[in-house]
N, C-alpha and C positions, 0 to 999 in steps of 0.2 A: 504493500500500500504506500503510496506518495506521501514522501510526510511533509507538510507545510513549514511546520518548525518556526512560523513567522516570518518565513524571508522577506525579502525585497517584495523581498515577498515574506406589598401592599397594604382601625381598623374601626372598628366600631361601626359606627352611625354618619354616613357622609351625608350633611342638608344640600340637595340640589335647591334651586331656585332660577323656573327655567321660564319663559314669555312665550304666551300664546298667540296661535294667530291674531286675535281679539285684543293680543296687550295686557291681557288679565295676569297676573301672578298666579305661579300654582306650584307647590313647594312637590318636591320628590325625592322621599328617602330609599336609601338604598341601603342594605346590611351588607358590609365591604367584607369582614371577617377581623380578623385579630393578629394579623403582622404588620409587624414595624419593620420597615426592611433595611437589613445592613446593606447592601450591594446589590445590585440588579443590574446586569448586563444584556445588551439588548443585539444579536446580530443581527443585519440585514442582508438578506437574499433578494435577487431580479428576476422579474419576468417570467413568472415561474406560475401556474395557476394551482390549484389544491390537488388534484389528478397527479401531473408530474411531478409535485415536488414529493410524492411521498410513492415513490413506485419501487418493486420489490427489487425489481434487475438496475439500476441505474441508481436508486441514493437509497440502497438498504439500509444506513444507520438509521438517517431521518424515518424510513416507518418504521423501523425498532422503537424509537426514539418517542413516536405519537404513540403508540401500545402500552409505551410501559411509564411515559410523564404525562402532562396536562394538554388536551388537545383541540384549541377552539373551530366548531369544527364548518362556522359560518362567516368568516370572518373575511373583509375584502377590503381594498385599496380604497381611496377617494375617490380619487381621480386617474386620469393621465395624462402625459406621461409620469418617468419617475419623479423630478425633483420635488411638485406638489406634493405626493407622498413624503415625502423626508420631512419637507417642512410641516406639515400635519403632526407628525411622532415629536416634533419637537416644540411648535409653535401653536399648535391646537388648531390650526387653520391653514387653507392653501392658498390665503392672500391675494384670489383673484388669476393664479398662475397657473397656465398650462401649456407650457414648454420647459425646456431644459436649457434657456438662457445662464449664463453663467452669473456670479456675484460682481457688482458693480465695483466689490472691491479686489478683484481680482488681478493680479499684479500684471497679469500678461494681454487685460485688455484691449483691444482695437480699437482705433476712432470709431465712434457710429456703431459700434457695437450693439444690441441689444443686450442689457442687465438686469437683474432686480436685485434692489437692497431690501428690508423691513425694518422698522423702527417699533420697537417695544418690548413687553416681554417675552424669555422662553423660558422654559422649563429653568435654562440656564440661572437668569435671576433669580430663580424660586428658590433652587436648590441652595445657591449663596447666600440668599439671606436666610436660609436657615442653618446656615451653616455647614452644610453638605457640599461636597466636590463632586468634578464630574469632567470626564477627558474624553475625547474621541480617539479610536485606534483606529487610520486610514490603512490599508497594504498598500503601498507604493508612492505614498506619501513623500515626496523627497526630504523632507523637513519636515521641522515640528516649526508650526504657524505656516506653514506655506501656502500661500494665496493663489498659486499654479491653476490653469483653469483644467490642466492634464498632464499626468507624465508616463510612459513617456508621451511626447506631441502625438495628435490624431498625423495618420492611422491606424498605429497601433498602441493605441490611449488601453492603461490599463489603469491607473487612478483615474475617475474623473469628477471636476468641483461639484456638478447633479446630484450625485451621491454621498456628500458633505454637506448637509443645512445646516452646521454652525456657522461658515461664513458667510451667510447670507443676514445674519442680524448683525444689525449694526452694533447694541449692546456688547458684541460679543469681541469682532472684531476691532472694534475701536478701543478695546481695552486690552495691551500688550500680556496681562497677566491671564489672561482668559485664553488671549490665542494661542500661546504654549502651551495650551494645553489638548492641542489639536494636535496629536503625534501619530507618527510612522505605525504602524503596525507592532514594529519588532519590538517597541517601549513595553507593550503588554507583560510580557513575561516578568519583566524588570516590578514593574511595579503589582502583579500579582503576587510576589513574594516581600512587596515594600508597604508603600502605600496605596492602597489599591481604592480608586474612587466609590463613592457611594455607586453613581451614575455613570456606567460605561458604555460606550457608544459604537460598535464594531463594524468596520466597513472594510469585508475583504477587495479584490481588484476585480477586474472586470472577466478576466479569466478564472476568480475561483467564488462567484456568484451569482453563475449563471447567467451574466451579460453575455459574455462575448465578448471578441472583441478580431484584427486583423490575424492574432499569431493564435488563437483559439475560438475556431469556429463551427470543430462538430459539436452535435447538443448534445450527443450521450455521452461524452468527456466532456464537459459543462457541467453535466449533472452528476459523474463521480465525483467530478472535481470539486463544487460545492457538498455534495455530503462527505467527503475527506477531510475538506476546510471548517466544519460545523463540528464532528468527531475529533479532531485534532484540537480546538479552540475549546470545546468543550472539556475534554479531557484535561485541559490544561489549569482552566477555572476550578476545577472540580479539584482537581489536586494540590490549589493554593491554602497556605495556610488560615487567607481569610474567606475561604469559604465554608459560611455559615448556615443555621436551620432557617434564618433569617434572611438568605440571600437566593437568588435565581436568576436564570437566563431565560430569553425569552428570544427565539429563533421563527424570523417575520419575512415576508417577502413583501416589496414594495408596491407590487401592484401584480396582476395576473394576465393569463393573455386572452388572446382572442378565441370564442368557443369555435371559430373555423377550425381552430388547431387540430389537426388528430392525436388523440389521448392514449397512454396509455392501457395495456385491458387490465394488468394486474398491479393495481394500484389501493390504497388505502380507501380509497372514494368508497368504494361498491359496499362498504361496511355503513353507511349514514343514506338520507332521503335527503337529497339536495332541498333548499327548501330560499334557494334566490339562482334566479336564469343568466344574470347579468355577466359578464368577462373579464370579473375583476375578484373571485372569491379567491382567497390563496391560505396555503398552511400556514398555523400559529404555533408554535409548541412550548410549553413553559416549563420548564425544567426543574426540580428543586430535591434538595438534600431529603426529601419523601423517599424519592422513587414510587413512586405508585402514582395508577393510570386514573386518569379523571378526563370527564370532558364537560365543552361548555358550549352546548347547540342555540344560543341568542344571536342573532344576526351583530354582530361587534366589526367595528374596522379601527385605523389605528388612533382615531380618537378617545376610542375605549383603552387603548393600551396607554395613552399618556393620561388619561382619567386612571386609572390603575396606577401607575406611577405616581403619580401627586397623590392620591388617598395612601399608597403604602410609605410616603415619605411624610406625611400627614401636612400638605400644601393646599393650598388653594386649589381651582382648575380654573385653566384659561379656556377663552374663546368656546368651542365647539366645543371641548369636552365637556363642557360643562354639564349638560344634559346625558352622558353616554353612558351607557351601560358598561359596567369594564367586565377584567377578567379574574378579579380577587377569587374566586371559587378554583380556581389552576393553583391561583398561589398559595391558598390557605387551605387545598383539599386532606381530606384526614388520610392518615398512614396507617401500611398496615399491621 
């Protein structure tokens, strides 16, 4: 098996307080469960829909992986393309966007470019002023803070900025001690044995993500190659010293593909009753020091996952999440 190695490669009572068509207030409690969470690390996968990302011959771990942890099993993208998505996990919102324009702040900018920035808060703020840290782990990252819109250059872009929404707030990037904390990949290991943030943010390359990209472009090596990269990362959190009863991963894809696609036959699907048509449902899976299989059949997407984050760091919720359903019943399910 390929090993990654990092190279160059949620309790209580949350009060919703949600506006109706009508304008009316209408209060909405939810019972989140009963964790506080030490560390929750989040990886993201592409383009990948619920069918393929969990099929028996191509990412065996990942449906080992739904069987035996937390497995949301309705769960879909916003929008498309990707960067909406990112910025949603982070921002609680897609801010109107729907393209893969780069960051305004983006060092390698063109004249006339098309950009987006955002002004206010993420997650990012929330977590700081409670005190809480939180780091992004890019693959192919050349640097830690790098503002790169890809490296290497397109064609054969295997970071790319679309799949970074931390530099897209300005919050974030305007402030030098925040952007350092946007690292390579290979920092991971370093500080899973050091300091290892509340909030971790994991974005492998575009070859071991199931993008694609020019130097990797069949899909059934795409899809070992992300279930390699998910097992290998995993494995490695799991065997840090601060991973806790308290802590979990949560392995998402950003958005799903087109139902023209042809699907796999022996896949994880055929075990559930689809119960949304639409092209954008994709695997969730939440991982935790339980080991034990739970699922969570609510229609959820990744507003619910940053609604779960804030309730298990016990924050506020921004924007859209405000209103969502999360996924506390993965993270808080009983053991056996």
């Amino acid at each position: 098996m390929r090993q990654f190695a990092f190279r160059n490669g949620l309790l209580g009572l949350a009060l919703i307080i949600a506006a109706t068509p009508l304008g009316l207030g209408v209060c909405v409690a939810e019972v989140g469960g009963s964790k506080v969470f030490d560390h929750i690390f989040v990886i993201v996968l592409e383009n990948h829909d619920f069918e393929d990302a969990l099929d028996a011959e191509s990412s065996p771990f990942m449906l080992d992986l739904s069987h035996s942890q937390g497995l949301a099993t309705h769960y879909s993208g916003v929008a498309h393309p990707s960067l909406p998505n990112y910025l949603a996990m982070l921002g609680g919102d897609e801010f109107g966007i729907r393209d893969d324009a780069p960051s305004c702040f983006a060092s390698d900018l063109l004249p006339f470019q098309s950009c987006h920035h955002i002004e206010g808060e993420s997650l990012v703020d929330q977590l700081e002023a409670a005190g809480l840290t939180f780091a992004l782990y890019a693959e192919t990252l050349p640097a830690a803070g790098s503002l790169t819109q890809s490296s290497p250059p397109s064609p054969a872009t295997l970071y790319a900025q679309k799949h970074n929404p931390f530099v897209y707030f300005d919050q974030i990037v305007k402030n030098p001690s925040r952007l350092e904390k946007l690292k390579p990949l290979e920092a991971l290991l370093a500080d899973l044995s050091g300091k290892t943030p509340n909030f971790a943010f994991i974005v492998p390359n575009q070859c071991h993500d199931g993008h694609g990209s020019l130097s990797c472009k069949d899909p059934v090596r795409l899809e070992h190659d992300f279930d390699d990269f998910v097992k290998q990362t995993i494995g490695a959190i799991r065997a840090s010293p601060n991973w806790t009863q308290n802590s979990a991963i949560v392995v998402t894809f950003d958005e799903g593909e087109s139902r023209d696609t042809p699907k796999s036959s022996a896949s994880h699907a055929e075990s559930f009753d689809s119960k949304t048509s639409d092209d954008n449902r994709v695997a969730t899976i939440v991982v935790t020091d339980c080991r034990a299989p739970g699922t969570n059949d609510t229609p959820l997407n990744h507003y619910s996952l940053l609604a779960t984050i804030e309730d298990g760091f016990r924050l506020p919720r921004l924007r859209k999440a405000l209103g969502a359903r999360t996924l506390m019943n993965l993270f808080d399910r009983p053991c056996r």
